[in-house]
N, C-alpha and C positions, 0 to 999 in steps of 0.2 A: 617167631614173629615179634615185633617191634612193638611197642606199644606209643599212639599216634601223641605228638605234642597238643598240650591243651592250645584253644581256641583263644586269641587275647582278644580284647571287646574292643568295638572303634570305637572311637572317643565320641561325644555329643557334637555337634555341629552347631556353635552360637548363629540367630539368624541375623540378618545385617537389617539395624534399621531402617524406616523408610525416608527418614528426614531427621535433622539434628534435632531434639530435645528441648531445644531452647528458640527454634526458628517461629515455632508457634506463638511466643508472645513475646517477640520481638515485633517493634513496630513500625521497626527500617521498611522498604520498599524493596523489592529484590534486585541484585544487581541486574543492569542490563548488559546484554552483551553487543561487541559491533563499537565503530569509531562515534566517540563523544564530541559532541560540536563543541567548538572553543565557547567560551563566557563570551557573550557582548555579543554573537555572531548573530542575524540575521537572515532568512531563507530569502534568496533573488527574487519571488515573487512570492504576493499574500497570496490564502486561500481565497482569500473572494476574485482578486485579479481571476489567478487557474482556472476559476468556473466563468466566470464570462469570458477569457475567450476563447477557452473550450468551446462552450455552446454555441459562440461565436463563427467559429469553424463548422460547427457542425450545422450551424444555419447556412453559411456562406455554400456549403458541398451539396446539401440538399438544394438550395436553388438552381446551381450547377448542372448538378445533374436533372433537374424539372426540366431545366431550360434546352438541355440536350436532346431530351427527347421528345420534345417539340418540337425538334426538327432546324433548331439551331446553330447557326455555324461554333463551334466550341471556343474562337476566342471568345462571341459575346457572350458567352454561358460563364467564362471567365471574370469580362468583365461584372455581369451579374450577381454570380458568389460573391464577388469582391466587397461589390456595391451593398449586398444584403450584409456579409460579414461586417464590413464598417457602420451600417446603419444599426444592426443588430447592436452593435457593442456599447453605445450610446444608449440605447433604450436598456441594455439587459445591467449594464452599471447599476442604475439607479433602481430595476426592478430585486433586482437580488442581493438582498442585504446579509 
């Protein structure tokens, strides 16, 4: 009988840090990722526009639909949202700052 080769020991397994060492008092902002709008560019509408006429919309459909099921014919429930939507946007401008 043979006598069995010794056992060699596994090496230690270093653990991988959780973040670079120096990210903590660094006082950059962290990269974002995703396309960067050019310098000087501008978004097609403000937030305040988006919200009125948003809400705009959603007064114009709610009257719509009131008017519908009260039994009116759908284009004047049409015209109605329309009517409420543009009146809407007038008053909701100046209320929502």
């Amino acid at each position: 009988m043979s006598t069995p080769e010794p056992v060699q020991p596994i090496p230690a397994v270093q653990p991988i840090p959780a973040a670079r060492p120096d990210a903590a008092a660094s006082s950059e902002p962290p990269a974002r990722s995703g396309p960067v709008p050019a310098p000087g560019t501008e978004p097609f509408v403000s937030l305040h526009t988006a919200v009125v006429l948003l809400a705009a919309v959603v007064i114009g459909l709610v009257i719509a639909t009131l008017t519908v099921l009260s039994g009116a014919h759908p284009a004047t429930a049409a015209v109605a949202g329309l009517t409420a939507a543009g009146a809407g946007t007038t008053v909701l401008r100046s209320l929502i700052r």
